[in-house]
N, C-alpha and C positions, 0 to 999 in steps of 0.2 A: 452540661455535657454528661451525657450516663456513662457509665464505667461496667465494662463486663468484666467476669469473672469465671476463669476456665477452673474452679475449685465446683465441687456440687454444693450443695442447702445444707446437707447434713453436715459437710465440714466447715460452711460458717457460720453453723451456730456451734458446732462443739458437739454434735449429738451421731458424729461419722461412728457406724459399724460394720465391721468385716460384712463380707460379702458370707451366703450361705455357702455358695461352693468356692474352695479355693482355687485358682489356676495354679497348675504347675508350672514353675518358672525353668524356663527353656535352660537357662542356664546351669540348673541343677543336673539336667541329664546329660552325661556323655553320648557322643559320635554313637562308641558301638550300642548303647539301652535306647536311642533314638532307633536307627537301624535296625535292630531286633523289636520293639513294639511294631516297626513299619513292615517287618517281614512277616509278622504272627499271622495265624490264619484268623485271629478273630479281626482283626485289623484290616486285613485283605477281603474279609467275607463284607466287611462294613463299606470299603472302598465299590464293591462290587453291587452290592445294594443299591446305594446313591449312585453308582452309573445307570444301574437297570432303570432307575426313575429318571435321570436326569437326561440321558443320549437319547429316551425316544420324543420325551415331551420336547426337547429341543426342535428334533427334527419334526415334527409335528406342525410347530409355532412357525420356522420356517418355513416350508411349504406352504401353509395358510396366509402367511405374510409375502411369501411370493405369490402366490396365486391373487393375493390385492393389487400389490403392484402391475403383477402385466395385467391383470383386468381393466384396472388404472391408465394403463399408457395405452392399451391397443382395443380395449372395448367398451369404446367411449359411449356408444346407443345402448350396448346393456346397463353400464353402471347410471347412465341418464335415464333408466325407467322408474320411472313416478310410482311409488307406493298408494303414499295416502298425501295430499294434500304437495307440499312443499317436499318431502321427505322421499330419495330416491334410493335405487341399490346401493350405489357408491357410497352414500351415508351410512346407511345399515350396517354395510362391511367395515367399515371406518370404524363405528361403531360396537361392532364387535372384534376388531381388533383390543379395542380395551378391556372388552370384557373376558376377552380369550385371556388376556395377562392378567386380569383379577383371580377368575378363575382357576388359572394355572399355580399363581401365587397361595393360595388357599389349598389347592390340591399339595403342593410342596410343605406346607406348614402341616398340613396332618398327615404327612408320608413322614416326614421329621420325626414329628413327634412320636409317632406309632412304633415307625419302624428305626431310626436312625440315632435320634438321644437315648432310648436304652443300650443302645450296643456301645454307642461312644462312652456312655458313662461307667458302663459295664470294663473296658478297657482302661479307662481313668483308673477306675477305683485298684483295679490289679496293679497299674501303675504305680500310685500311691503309695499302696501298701508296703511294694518294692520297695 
């Protein structure tokens, strides 16, 4: 019988190291220094950021994922036209459903990284330093 272990590698061999960046522990901030980082403007400019990226590409995804669906239920002789061989529309779009979400996912990791982990860490660090 194998045995798991919810500890990581480094702490069973003895060779565990802090992490580079520390979290702040939630419970070191009071009510009102939570409240006031969530009211800052650089806080709010940050919230506001990840909306602009996040509320279009949603709706975006939706519609392209509705527009499979009724395609799907109500237009059955389009999505049944033979490309090449075996392979028709309704695969294609099928199809590119996954690649919409690859894509999208890869779009969000370097919208992240560009734009969103400098600001958050930027807040952190003021945080901190408090």
């Amino acid at each position: 019988m194998t045995r798991l272990s919810l500890r990581s590698p480094s702490t069973l061999t003895g060779t565990h190291k802090e992490p580079a960046l520390t979290a702040i522990d939630p419970t070191e901030l009071s009510a009102e220094r939570a409240l006031e980082i969530q009211n800052s403007a650089e806080f709010q400019e940050l919230r506001k950021t990840l909306r602009r990226f996040v509320f279009p590409m949603t709706a975006f995804f939706l519609v392209w994922y509705g527009l499979y669906v009724v395609l799907g239920a109500f237009a059955h002789d389009f999505m049944a036209i033979k490309l090449l061989g075996n392979i028709n529309v309704g695969l294609v779009l099928g199809l590119g459903q996954f690649l919409t979400t690859f894509v999208i996912t890869g779009l969000y990791v370097r919208f992240a990284n560009r734009e969103l982990d400098p600001r958050a860490a930027a807040i952190r660090a003021e945080v901190e330093q408090a």
